[in-house]
C-alpha positions in Angstrom: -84.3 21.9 27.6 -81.2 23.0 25.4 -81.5 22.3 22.0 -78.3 21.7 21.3 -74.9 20.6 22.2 -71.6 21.0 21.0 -68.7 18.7 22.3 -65.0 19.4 21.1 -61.9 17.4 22.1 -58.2 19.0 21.7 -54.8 17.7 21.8 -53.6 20.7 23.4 -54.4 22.0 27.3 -53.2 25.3 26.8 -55.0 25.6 23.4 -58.0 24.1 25.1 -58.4 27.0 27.8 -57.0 30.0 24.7 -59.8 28.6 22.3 -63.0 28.3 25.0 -62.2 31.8 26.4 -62.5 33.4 22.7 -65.5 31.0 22.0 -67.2 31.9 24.9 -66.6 36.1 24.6 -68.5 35.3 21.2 -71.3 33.1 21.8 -74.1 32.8 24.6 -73.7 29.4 25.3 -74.0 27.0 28.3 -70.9 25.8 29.9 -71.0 21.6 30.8 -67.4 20.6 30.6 -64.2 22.7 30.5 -61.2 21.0 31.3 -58.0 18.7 30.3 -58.8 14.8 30.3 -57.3 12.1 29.8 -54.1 11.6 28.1 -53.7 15.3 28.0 -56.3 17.0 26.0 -58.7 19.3 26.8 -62.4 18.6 26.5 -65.5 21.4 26.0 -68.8 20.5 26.2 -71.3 23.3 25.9 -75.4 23.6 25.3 -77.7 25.9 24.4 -80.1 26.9 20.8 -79.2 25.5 17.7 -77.7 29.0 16.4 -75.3 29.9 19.5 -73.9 26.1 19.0 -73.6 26.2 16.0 -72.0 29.9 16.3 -69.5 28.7 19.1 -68.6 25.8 17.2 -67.9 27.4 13.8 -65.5 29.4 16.0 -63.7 26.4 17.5 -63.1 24.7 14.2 -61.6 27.7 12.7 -59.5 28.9 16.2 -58.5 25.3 17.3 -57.6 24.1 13.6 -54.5 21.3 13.4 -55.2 20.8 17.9 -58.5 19.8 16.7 -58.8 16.0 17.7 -62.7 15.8 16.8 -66.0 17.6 17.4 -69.5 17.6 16.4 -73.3 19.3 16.8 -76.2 17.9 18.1 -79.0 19.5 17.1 -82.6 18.1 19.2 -80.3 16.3 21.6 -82.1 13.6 23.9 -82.5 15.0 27.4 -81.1 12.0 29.2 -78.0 13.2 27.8 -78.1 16.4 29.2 -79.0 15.2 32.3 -76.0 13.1 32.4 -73.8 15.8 31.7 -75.3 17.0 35.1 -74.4 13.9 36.6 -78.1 13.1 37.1 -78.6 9.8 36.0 -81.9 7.3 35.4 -83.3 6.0 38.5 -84.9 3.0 36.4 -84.2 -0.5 37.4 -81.4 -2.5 36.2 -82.8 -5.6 34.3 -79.8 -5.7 31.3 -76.9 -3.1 31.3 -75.1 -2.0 28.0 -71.5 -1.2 28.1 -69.8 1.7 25.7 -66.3 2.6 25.7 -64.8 4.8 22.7 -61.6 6.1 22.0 -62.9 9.4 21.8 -65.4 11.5 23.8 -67.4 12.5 21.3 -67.9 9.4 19.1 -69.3 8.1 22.3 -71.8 10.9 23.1 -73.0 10.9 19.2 -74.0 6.8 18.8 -75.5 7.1 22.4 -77.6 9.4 22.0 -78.8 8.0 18.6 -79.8 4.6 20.7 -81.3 6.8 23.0 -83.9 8.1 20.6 -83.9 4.7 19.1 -84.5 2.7 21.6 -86.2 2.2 25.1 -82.6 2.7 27.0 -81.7 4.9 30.1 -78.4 6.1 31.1 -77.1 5.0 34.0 -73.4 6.4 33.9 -71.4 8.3 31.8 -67.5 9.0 32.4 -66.3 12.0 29.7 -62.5 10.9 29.4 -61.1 11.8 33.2 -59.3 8.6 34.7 -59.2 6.3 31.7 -57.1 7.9 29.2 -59.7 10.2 27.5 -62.2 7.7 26.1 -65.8 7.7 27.1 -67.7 5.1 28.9 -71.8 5.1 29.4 -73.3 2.3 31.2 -77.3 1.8 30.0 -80.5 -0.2 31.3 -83.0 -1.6 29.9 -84.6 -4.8 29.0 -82.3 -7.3 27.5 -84.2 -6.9 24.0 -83.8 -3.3 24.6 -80.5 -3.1 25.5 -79.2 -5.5 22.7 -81.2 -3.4 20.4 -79.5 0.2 21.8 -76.0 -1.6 21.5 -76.7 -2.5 17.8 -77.9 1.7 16.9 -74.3 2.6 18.5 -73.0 0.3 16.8 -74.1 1.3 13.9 -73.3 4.6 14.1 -69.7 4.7 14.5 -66.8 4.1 12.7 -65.4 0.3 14.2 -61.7 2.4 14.6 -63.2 4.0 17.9 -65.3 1.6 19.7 -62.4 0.2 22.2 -65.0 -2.6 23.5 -68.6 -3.0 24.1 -70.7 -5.8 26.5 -74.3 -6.2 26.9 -75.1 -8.0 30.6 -78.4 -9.6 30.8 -79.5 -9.7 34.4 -76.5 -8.7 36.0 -75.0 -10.1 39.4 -76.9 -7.9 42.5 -73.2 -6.3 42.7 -73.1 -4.6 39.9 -76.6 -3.4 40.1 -75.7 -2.0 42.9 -72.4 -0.2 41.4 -75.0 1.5 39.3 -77.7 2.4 41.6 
């Protein structure tokens, strides 16, 4: 497992693609996302030990300055993150689903993976900006107490500006179960 990740979000496309080519001549890191989103910025997700991470993203702040639109580290990230980057998702049964959606890639990725070490969640989806005009949206499973419980850590750990809406579904219609099988 990667220690680390580093996500960063631009307002630029072009700035997007100049910045991760010089970031990644520099730094031996692990490539998950590279590539414009939603409403035109350019989103970079890499992985790898704490001190590449941190190395590449040094860079980034310093290369990508004023098209910086956010961008953090997470050091001892939870795997089921990961995993999602890799599209792999939880194959545990929907009894509650928790709905995220941020204005911002990255606030999203932060508060779930805080619930996830918080709380006895699993991911289920998670859409990084591309067809709904650069926000993130994770769907989660759990038990209702559980998923209440991983909704109020999010919560919690973002500032109220970026959380666009939020919904927890106890025992959700065999429809959308299936949506998220």
């Amino acid at each position: 497992m990667n220690s680390a990740i580093g996500v960063v979000e631009l307002r630029s496309i072009s700035k997007g693609y100049e910045t991760a080519d010089r970031m990644l001549k520099i730094s031996s890191v692990q490539v998950h996302h590279l590539k414009p989103i939603c409403p035109g910025k350019f989103l970079i997700i890499i992985s790898g030990n704490t001190a590449d991470v941190q190395e590449a993203m040094d860079f980034v702040k310093t290369e990508a300055n004023e098209f910086r639109i956010s961008d953090f580290v997470l050091h001892g990230v939870h795997s089921e993150i990961v995993d999602a980057l890799k599209k792999r998702y939880s194959l545990q049964p929907v009894e509650a689903i928790g709905i995220l959606e941020t204005s911002t890639v990255s606030s999203g990725i932060f508060a779930l993976n805080n619930a996830l070490k918080q709380s006895d969640i699993h991911v289920k989806r998670m859409n990084l900006g591309m067809a709904i005009g650069g926000k993130f949206l994770a769907v989660f499973t759990g038990t209702v107490s559980d998923v209440e419980h991983g909704m109020k850590v999010i919560l919690s750990s973002m500032d109220d500006k970026r959380i666009v809406h939020y919904s927890v579904i106890p025992s959700p219609a065999e429809e959308i179960i299936n949506h998220f099988k």
